[in-house]
Structures are given as structure tokens and as C-alpha cells.
N, C-alpha and C positions, 0 to 999 in steps of 0.2 A: 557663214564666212567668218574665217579669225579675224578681230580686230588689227589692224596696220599701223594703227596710232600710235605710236612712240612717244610718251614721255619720258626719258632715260629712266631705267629703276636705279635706285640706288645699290641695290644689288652690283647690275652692271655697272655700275660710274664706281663703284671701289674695287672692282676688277680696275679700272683704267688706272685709278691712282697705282696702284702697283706697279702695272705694268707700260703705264704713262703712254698707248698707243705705240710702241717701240717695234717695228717690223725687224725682222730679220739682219735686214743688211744698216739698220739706222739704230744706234742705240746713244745718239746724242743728247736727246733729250730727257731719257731714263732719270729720273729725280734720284737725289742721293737721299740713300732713305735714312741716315745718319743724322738728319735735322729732324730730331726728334721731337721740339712742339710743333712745329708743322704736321707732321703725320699724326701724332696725340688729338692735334686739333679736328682735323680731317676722318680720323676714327670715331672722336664722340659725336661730330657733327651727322656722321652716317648711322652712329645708332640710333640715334635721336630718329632721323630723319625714314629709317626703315619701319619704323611704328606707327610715321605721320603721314607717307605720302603713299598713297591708294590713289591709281588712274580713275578705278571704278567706283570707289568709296569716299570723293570727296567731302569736305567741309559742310555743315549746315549753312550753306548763304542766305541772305533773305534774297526773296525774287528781286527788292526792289533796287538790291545794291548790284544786281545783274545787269538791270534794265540801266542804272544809271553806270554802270560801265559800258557798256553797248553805247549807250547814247556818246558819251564821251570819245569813245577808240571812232564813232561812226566821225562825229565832228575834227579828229586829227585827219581823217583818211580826206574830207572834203578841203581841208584847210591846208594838208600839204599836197591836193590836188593840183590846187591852184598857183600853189608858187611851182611846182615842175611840170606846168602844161606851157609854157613858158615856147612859142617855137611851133614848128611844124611837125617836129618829128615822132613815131611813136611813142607812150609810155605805157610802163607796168610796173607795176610796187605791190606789196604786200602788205596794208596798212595793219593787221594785225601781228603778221611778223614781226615788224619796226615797234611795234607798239608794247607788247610781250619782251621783247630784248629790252628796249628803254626802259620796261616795269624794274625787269634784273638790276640796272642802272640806278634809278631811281630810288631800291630799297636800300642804299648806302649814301644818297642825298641827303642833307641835311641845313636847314639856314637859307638863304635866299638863294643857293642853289636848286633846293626843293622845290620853293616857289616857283622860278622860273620855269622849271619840268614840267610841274603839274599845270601850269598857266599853258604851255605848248602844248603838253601833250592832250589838256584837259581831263586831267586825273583829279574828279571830285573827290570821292573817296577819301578817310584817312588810310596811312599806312598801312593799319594795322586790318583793314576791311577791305584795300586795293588788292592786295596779295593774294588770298582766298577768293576772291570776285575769280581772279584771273583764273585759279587751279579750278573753280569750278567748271569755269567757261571753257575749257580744257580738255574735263572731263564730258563734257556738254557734247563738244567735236568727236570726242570719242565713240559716242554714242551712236551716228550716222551708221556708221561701216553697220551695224546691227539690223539696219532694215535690209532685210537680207532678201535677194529678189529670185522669184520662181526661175525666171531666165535668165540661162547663162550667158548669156551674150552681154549679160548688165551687170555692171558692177559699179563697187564706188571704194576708193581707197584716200586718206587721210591720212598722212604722218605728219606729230609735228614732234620735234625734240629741240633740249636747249643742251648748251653745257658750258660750263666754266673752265678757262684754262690760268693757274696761276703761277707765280715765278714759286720756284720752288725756295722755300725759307721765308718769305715775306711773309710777314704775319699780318693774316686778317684777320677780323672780327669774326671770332663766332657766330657772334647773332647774324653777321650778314650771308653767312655761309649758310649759316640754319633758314632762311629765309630762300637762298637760288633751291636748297635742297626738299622745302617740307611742300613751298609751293609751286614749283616751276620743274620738280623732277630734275634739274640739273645737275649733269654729273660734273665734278669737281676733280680738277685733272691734272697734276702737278706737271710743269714743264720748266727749262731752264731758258728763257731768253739770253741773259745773259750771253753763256756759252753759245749759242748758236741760235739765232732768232730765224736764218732762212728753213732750217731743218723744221723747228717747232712751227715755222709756217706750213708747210707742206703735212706735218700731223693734222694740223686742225682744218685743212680743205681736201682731204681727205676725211676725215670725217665729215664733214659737209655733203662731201659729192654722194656719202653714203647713204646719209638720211633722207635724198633729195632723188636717188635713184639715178644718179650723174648727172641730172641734167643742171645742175651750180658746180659747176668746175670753176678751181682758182677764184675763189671770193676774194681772198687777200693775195693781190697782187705784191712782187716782190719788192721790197723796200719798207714796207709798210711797217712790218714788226723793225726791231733796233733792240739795242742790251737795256734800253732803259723803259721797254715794256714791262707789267709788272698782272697785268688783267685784261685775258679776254673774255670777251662774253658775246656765246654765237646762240644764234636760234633761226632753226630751218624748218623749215614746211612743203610738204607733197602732197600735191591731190589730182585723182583722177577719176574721171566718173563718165558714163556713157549717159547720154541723154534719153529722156522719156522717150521720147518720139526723135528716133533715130532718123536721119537725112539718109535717103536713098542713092548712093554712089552714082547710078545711074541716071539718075535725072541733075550731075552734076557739070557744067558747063563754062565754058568758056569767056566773059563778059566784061565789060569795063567798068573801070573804078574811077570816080572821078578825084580829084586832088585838091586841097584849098585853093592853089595857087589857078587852078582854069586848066590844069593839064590832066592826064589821064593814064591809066595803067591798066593793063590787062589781068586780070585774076580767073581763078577758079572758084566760080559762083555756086553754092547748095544750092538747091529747092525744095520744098514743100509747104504744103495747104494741110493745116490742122488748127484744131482748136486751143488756145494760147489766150492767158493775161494779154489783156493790149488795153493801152491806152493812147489818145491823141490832146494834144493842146494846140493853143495859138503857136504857131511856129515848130512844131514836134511831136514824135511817134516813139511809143514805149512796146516792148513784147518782152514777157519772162519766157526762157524756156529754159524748165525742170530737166532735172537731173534724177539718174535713178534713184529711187527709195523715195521722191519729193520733197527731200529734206532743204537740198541746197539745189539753185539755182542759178544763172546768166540775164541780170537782165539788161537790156540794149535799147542804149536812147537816140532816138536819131533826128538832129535839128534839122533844120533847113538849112541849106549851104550858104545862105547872107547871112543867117541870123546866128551860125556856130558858136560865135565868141561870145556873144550876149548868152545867149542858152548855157555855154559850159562855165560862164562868172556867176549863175545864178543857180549852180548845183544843191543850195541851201534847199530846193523842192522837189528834193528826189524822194523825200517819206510821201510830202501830197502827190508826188505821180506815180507810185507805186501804190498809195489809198485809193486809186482812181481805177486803178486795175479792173478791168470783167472780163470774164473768159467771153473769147470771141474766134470766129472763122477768120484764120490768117495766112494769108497767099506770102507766105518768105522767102523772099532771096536773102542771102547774105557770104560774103567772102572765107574760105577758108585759109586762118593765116597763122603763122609761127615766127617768131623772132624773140631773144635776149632785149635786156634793160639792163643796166647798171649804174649808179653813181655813188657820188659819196655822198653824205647827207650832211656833213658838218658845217658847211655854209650856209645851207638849207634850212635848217635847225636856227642857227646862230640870225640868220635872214626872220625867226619866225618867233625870235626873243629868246631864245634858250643860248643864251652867252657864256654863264659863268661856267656852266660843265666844261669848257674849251680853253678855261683861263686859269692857267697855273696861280695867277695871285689870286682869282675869285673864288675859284672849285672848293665847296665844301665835300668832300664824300668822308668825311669823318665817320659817317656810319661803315664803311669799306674797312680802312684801318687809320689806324694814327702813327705809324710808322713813320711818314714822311709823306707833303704833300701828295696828289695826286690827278691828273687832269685826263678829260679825252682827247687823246690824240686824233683818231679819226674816230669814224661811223661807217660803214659799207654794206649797199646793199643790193643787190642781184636778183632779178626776176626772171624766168621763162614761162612759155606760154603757147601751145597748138591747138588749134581748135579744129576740128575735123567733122567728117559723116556723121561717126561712133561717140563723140563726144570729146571733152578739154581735158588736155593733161597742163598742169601750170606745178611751179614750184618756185622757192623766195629762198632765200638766208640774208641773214644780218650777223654782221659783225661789227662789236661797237672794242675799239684797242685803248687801254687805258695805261700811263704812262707816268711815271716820275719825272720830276725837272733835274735831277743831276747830271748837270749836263757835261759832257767827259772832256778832257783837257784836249787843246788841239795836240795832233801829233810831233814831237821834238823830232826834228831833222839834226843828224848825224852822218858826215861825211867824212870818211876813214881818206883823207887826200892828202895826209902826211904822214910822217912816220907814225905809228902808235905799238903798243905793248901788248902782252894775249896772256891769258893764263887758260891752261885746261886742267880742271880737277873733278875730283867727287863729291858731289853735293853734301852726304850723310856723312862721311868723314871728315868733309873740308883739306881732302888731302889734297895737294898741287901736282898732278900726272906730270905736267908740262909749262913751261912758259917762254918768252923772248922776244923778241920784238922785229919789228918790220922797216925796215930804215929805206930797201928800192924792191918794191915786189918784183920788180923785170932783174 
């Protein structure tokens, strides 16, 4: 089976600066390619970048900057559990998604901006060992799709891609370019906010819905972009995989769900009895079930319904109850269910110590450019998720919009309610066609 994983090549991402995603009937966003350190900059950055970034042939990392990367994105994913469990209602996030996009962010942090990142996001690592961790771990996903399976009925697909979208003329740093490009594949994608921020929105969730297989439509809702966007930076994820031991349709049933509050709902219940990781504790029951190739897995914790909140504040023991694991005979019921997630993450973040990226007077991203400050305006992030018979289809994008403070003059009101004067002429010649004035338009 071909690999589906998507790290953009740079190949393709200087297809796009060209041709700036520019459909047919839309050429608003078309960069003018007449800003020529811009595109100079953006050439040498992709040659550089087409010798260094290989999906299959990444970096020498050591294992242990692996593992201390793993451990770190595992600790943001339990830490921003907890502030959005918040409520009764569903969630879903993609804590490696968020975490990979905030890396993109992050390699143009600099000064107690950085601090703060690395403290939220828990990025031990330095800089310069964070970045290759990530391309490796990248390359790592990639690998999956490989376990290629006798039965066609199984598969497993993985996409994940990032890309950068910039104002066109703004001058960013090299190094910071070279960095979305050697280690994160990011294509690099000139657009003009300015002129038209709803058009260049509509390129970039478009490109989303693409990577994702439609199911993240409209990640940036309208409003979001403005003329004084200057950086986006998106990164999406797709995966789909049939499970080991497939749930037999027909032994799928009708049953009740019980609800925090004491009420109840009717669902479409799975079944089957197989052998499965399980473990039990004081108050809770654990089962992994594999996914084809047994690479990745689902595993499902399930408290007791008094002790839910206790259980899910003390998420810190999910390595010891996964250590605990033995394969055992498991009688499983379980609901089959699909629904969206969305929020913003910038209070969230901001809630979780990561302030100064948000604050035009504090934001360092001096590593980004030096052109003129520069701050996050939002963060947005979208999840889907079905879980069925056959197995889960799930998919994430992150959009992190980054912004300049020039903030544009209010609008001059002008009210023609008395007599005034008109001239019509030619711009290049300054010739005067017409002029006269208006003393009673009736």
C-alpha cells in the first residue's frame, strides 16, 4: 500500500508560491511576484530545503530526544485535557496536531516569550534538537501505512501536512523559513491579506478540507483573517484504520446510555467477546483495541459513574494503567458515535500561562521577523471523529493567525449635503475631462 502521509514536499509548496492556490474564477490572492526579496528569499529557502527534507530519510535523532519529546507533547495533551473537560459536553482535540503547529510558532519565539511556550507546551528540548525530534517523529507516523495487511478489508491511512501562508512582501527571516521548511515540510505560500483577507481565507480551508479528506471544512471562520494578518500557520491530520478484530454489524443493537446528569439516551450498541489488553482498578476498567498493522491503537477508560471526575483529574496514571495491561477474554459493549469539536485555544493557552504570544507589547517572535512587531491573534482548532464496526475515521487542523498592531484609522465620514465641486480627469496625464459643481442636485 502507498504511503498517504503528507508532509508537503517542497517540490509541491513552490508549485504553490507560484501559483499561490489561485482557482480559476479567484485570482485575488495571486502574489505580485514583482517583490522580488520576497520570492529571492522563498527560492533560496526551498533550495536549501529540497536537499534537507526527506519524509523517509529523516535526521539522526537520538532515541532519547524522542522519548523526551513523546513524554512532553503526552504531558500538554493531559494538561490541556483538563482545562477543556470543563462541562458535560463532548470533546476531541488533536493534541499532536496543536502541538506540531505551536512547534511552527515556537521556532520564531524568542525571550520570555519562549519561556512561556516551552513551560505550556512542555518543550524540554533545545531549539535546535526540538525541530528534528518533531521531523523525526513525522517520519516515525509515516512509517505505519507500511505494515501492509494480507486483508483487504484492512487498512490503515495517515496524513499529516503543515503549511505556511504569508503576506506577500513582508519580510521574514530566513532562518525562520528554513526551519517550517527543513523540518516540518511546510509549504510556504505567498498570499495578500491585505487586499482581500475573506478570499485568502477560503484558499487556506480549502486546503485544509483537502488534507483532511473534507471532513475540517471552514476551520477559519469568517472574520478571523483582517488586512493586518501577516502569518498563518495551519497543520492537519487524517487517519483511518479498520480495527484488528472487527465488531460484527450484526450482533449490533439498540441499548441505553446512561448520562452524568441521571438521564439516559438510546444509542447503537457494538458487541463482541475477544481477547484484548484489559485492565481494572479501584473504581475503573481499561481495554486497548488495535488497529490494523498493531501499530496504533484506541484505548478506553471507563470510571465508575460517582467517581468520573475524580478518575478523569487524576489522568496523570494513564502510563501506570496502561503498564498494567494483560491480554484477557473481553465480553464488549460499546456505543458507536461521530460528532465535530471546535474551539479557539487562545484563552485556553493564555488560562494555561502562555500570555505573552497574545500580547502585542510582550510577543517576542523576533526569530519570525523584525519588520514590525508581531502578535497571535487567534489559535483554532477543529476535531472530527466516527467510530464504527470497521473501525475510526478521525481528522484535526490547527490554525494558529498571527498579526501586526497597525491598527488602521477609523473610517472619515463624508457627507456631500451641500453644494461641492467634481473634477473628472485622467489619472497618467492629469488631464481635466470635466469639472463643475453642484449647487441643487433636484
Amino acid at each position: 500500500m502507498k504511503r498517504s502521509i503528507r508532509l508537503l514536499s517542497t517540490i509541491t509548496a513552490l508549485s504553490m508560491i507560484l501559483s499561490c492556490f489561485v482557482f480559476a474564477q479567484d485570482a485575488i490572492c495571486q502574489p505580485d511576484l514583482n517583490q522580488k526579496d520576497t520570492i529571492e528569499i522563498a527560492e533560496a529557502i526551498y533550495k536549501s530545503a529540497l536537499s534537507s527534507f526527506d519524509a523517509e530519510n529523516p535526521p539522526d535523532v537520538p532515541v532519547e530526544d524522542l522519548e523526551e519529546l513523546a513524554a512532553g507533547n503526552k504531558a500538554f495533551a493531559l494538561d490541556l485535557y483538563q482545562v477543556l473537560s470543563e462541562g458535560q459536553d463532548n470533546l476531541l482535540f488533536s493534541p499532536y496536531n496543536i502541538s506540531s503547529a505551536l512547534a511552527m510558532l515556537y521556532a520564531g519565539a524568542k525571550n520570555n516569550t519562549e519561556t512561556q511556550m516551552a513551560d505550556t507546551l512542555h518543550f524540554t528540548l533545545a531549539q535546535d534538537s526540538l525541530h528534528p525530534a518533531f521531523y523525526a517523529l513525522a517520519s516515525i507516523l509515516a512509517s505505519r501505512e507500511e505494515e501492509v495487511l494480507e486483508d483487504d478489508d484492512q487498512l490503515l491511512q495517515l496524513n499529516i501536512a503543515n503549511a505556511a501562508w504569508m503576506q506577500d512582501g513582508f519580510n521574514f527571516l530566513p532562518d525562520y523559513l528554513d526551519v517550517l521548511a527543513s523540518n516540518y515540510g511546510s509549504g510556504l505560500n505567498l498570499l495578500d491579506f491585505t487586499s482581500d483577507p475573506e478570499a485568502c481565507r477560503e484558499v487556506i480551508n480549502t486546503w485544509v478540507a483537502e488534507q483532511t479528506e473534507d471532513k475540517i471544512k471552514d476551520l477559519i471562520p469568517s472574520g478571523i483573517l483582517n488586512t493586518l494578518t501577516r502569518l498563518v500557520l495551519s497543520s492537519a491530520i487524517y487517519f483511518y484504520s479498520t480495527w484488528e478484530y472487527a465488531f460484527d454489524e450484526e450482533q449490533t443493537q439498540s441499548g441505553t446510555f446512561q448520562l452524568a446528569d441521571g438521564s439516559s439516551v438510546q444509542a447503537d450498541m457494538m458487541n463482541q467477546t475477544q481477547n484484548f489488553n484489559y485492565a481494572e482498578g479501584d473504581g475503573y476498567q481499561a481495554v486497548e483495541l488495535k488497529y490494523s498493522g498493531e501499530q496504533l491503537s484506541m484505548i478506553l477508560l471507563l470510571p465508575e459513574t460517582e467517581g468520573f471526575d475524580e478518575f478523569e483529574a487524576a489522568l496523570d496514571q494513564f502510563d501506570e494503567i496502561v503498564g498494567s495491561m494483560q491480554e484477557r477474554e473481553v465480553k464488549l459493549t460499546m456505543p458507536k458515535f461521530e460528532y465535530e469539536y471546535d474551539i479557539s485555544l487562545k484563552e485556553t493557552l493564555k488560562a494555561m500561562g502562555m500570555t505573552d504570544p497574545f500580547s502585542m507589547e510582550d510577543a517576542d517572535f523576533s526569530g519570525i521577523t523584525i519588520e514590525e512587531p508581531i502578535s497571535v491573534a487567534e489559535i483554532i482548532h477543529k476535531a472530527f471523529i466516527s467510530v464504527s464496526e470497521s473501525g475510526t475515521e478521525a481528522a484535526a487542523a490547527t490554525a494558529i493567525i498571527v498579526a501586526t498592531d497597525s491598527v488602521p484609522p477609523p473610517p472619515v465620514e463624508m457627507v456631500l449635503d451641500r453644494p461641492f465641486i467634481f473634477f473628472i480627469r485622467d489619472i497618467p496625464t492629469k488631464t481635466i475631462l470635466f469639472t463643475g459643481r453642484v449647487m441643487n442636485p433636484s
